[in-house]
N, C-alpha and C positions, 0 to 999 in steps of 0.2 A: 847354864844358859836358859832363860826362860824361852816362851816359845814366837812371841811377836820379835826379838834380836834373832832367832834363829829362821825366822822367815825374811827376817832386812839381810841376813847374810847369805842364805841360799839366794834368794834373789841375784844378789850381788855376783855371788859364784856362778850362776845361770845364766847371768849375762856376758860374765868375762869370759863364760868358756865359749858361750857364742862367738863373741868378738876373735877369740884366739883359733878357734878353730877356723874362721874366714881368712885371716891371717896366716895362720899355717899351711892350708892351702895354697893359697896363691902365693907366698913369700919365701913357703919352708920352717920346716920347727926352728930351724938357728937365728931365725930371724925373730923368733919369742922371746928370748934373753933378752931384749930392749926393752920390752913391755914388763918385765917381772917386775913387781913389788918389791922395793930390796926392804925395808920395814918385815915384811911380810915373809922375805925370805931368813932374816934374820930371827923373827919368831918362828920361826919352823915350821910356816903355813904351810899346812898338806899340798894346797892348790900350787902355791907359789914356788916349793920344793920341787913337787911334782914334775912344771913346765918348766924347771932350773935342770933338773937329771934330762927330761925329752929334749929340750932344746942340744943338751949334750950329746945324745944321741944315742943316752944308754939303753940298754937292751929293756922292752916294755914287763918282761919277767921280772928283773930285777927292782924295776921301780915299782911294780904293784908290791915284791915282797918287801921293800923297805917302806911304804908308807903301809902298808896293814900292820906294819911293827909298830910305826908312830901312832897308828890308831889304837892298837889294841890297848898300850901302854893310858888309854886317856879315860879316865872314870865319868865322868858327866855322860850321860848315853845322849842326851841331845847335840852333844858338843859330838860324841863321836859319830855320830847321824851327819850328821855336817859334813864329818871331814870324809868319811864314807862318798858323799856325793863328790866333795871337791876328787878323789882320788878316781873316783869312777869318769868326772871330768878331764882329769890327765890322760888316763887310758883311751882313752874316747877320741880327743884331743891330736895323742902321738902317733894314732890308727890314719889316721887322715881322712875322716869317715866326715858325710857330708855334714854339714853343720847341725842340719833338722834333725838328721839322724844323731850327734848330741844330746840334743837338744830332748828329744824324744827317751833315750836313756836315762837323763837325771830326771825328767819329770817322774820316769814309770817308780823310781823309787820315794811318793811324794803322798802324802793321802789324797783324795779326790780335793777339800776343805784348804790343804796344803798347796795344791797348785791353784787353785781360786784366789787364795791369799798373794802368792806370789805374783802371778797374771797381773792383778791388783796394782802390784807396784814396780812390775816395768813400763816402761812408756818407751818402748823403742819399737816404731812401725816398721820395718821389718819383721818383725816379729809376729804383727797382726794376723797371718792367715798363719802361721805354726798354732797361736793359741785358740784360733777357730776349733782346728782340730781335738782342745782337751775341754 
């Protein structure tokens, strides 16, 4: 994965775990299983597994040890940088922790250059005073 697709896909993963995490709040993790990507679950997206195991209600031990297996298994290091965030999004996610707070966890793993890019290409105001902060 070069690194402009891995900045259009953190992105992407930055914003869903926003979204899902507001959702899980207020809704409940089981109420995530609606929103999963079946595509996505069917490739065996970190992200999309992840909120498939939380939404289950499996134990957050088990699901960070089963997706660090998925990860380790993955050679590409930008690919695994990726999935690294998306997993750290599930955790984050099943914790029920405030969404900035999220939000603030994926970034801290991002270069300074890396969350500039990303900033870049969301356009959800909501978001505008979170990215004030980076």
């Amino acid at each position: 994965m070069k690194h402009p697709e891995f900045i259009k896909q953190t992105s992407y993963v930055i914003q869903r775990a926003y979204n899902f995490s507001n959702n899980g709040r207020k809704h409940g993790l089981t109420e995530l299983a609606q929103d999963i990507n079946a595509d996505g679950l069917k490739r065996r997206d970190i992200f999309e597994f992840g909120i498939r195991l939380a939404s289950d209600g499996i134990d957050s031990e088990y699901i960070d040890k089963v997706l660090s297996n998925m990860i380790i298994s993955e050679q590409n290091e930008t690919v695994k940088r990726l999935q690294t965030i998306q997993k750290e999004a599930v955790l984050r996610i099943q914790e029920g922790i405030n969404p900035w707070m999220v939000l603030n966890s994926l970034f801290s793993l991002l270069t300074e250059d890396e969350k500039k890019e990303v900033k870049s290409i969301i356009k959800d105001e909501s978001l505008n005073d979170f990215f004030t902060m980076y």
